[in-house]
C-alpha positions as CSV (number, residue, x, y, z in Angstrom):
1,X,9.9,2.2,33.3
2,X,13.2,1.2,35.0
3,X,15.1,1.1,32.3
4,X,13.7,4.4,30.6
5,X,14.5,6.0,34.2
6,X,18.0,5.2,33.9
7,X,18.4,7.4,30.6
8,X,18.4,10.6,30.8
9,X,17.4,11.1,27.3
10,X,14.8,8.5,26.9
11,X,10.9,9.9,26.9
12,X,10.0,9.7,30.5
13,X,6.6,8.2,30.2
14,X,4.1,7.5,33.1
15,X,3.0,4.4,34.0
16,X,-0.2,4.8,32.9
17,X,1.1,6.0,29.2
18,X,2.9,2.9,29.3
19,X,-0.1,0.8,30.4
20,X,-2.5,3.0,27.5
21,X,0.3,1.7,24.9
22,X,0.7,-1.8,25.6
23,X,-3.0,-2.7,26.3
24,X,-5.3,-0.1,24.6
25,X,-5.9,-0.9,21.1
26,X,-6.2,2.6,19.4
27,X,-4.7,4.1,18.1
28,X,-2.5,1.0,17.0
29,X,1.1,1.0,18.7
30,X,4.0,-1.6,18.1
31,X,6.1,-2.4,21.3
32,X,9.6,-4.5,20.6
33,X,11.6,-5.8,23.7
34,X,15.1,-6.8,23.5
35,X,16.2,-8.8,26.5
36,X,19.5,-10.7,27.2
37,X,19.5,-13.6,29.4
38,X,15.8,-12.4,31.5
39,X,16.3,-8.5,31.9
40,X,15.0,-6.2,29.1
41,X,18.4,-4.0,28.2
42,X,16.3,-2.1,25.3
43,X,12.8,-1.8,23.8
44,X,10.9,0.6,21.1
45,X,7.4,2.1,21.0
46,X,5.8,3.4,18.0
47,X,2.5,4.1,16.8
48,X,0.7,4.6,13.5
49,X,-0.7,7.7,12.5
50,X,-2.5,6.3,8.8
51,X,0.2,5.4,6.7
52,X,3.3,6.9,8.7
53,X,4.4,5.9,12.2
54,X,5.6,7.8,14.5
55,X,8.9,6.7,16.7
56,X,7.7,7.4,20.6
57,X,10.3,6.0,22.7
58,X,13.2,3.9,22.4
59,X,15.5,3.3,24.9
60,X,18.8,0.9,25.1
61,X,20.4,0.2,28.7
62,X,23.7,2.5,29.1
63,X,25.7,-0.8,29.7
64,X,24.6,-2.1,26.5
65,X,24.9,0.4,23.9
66,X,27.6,0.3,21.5
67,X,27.0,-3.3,20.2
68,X,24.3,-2.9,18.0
69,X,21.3,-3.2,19.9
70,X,19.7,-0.2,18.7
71,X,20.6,-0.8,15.1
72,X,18.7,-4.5,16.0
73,X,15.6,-3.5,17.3
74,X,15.2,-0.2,14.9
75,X,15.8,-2.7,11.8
76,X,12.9,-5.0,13.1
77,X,10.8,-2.2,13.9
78,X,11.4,-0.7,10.5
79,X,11.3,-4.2,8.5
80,X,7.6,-4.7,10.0
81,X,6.3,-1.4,9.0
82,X,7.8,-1.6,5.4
83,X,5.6,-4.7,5.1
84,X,2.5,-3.1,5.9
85,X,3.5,0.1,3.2
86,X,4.1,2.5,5.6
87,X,5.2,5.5,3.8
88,X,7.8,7.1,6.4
89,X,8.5,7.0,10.2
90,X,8.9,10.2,12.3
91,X,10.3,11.1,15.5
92,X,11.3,14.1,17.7
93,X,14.6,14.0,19.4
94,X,16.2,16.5,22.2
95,X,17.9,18.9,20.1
96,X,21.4,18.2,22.4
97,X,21.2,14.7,22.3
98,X,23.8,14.4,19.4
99,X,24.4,10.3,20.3
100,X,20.6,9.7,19.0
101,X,20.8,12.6,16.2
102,X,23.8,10.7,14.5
103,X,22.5,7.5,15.3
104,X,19.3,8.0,13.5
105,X,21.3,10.0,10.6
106,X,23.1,6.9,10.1
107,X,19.5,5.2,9.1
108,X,18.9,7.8,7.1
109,X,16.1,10.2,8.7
110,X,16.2,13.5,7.5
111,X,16.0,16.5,9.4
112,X,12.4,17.6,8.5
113,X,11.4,20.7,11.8
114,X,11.6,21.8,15.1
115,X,9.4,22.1,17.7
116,X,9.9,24.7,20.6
117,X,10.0,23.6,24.2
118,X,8.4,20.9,23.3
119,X,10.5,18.7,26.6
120,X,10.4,18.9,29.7
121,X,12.5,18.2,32.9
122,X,14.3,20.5,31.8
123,X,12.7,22.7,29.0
124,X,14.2,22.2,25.4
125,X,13.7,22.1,21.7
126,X,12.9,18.9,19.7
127,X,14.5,18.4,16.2
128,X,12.0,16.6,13.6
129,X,13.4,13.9,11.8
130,X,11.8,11.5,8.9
131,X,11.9,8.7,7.3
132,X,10.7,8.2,3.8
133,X,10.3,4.3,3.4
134,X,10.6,2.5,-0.3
């Protein structure tokens, strides 16, 4: 939760919804921690929704990014789920937060809807973006 507080993009989950997605086991989630030396600097949430997963949170210290992390733990995630045939990965993103649009651009999700007001604190748009896995 600390290190999701710290971003101001990240999901800002409750501790609770954190609890409910480490230790309840439906529907099925995947949680990945990257940590250097002790302290977690990133870690990713998904879930699976049949044969798709949806991308819930993932969040990479502000010291930390630019070196790769977030390609790391994004290529695990998505190396797991291709051996269980998933068929594609989705995830909404804050329609101004250009860092993560590129980023997952660059991995090749597709721009696939929007959702209105679908954030809050404050109030903005998501943008929809997919993955459609071999």
């Amino acid at each position: 939760m600390a290190l999701a507080s710290e971003s101001g993009t990240a999901a800002q989950w409750s501790r609770e919804q954190y609890q409910q997605a480490v230790l309840v086991p439906q529907p099925r989630r995947l949680t990945l921690v990257f940590e250097e030396q002790t302290t977690v600097v990133a870690f990713l949430i998904a879930r699976a929704v049949e044969r798709e997963w949806e991308l819930e949170n993932i969040v990479v210290a502000d010291e930390t990014r630019r070196r790769g992390i977030g390609s790391r733990i994004l290529n695990e995630f998505l190396d797991r789920v291709r051996r269980e045939a998933a068929e594609a990965v989705f995830l909404e993103v804050r329609e101004s937060n250009h860092a993560a649009r590129s980023f997952y651009r660059k991995w090749a999700f597709v721009e696939s809807g929007h959702r209105s007001n679908y954030y809050t604190y404050p109030a903005e748009d998501a943008v929809v973006y997919r993955l459609y896995l071999p």
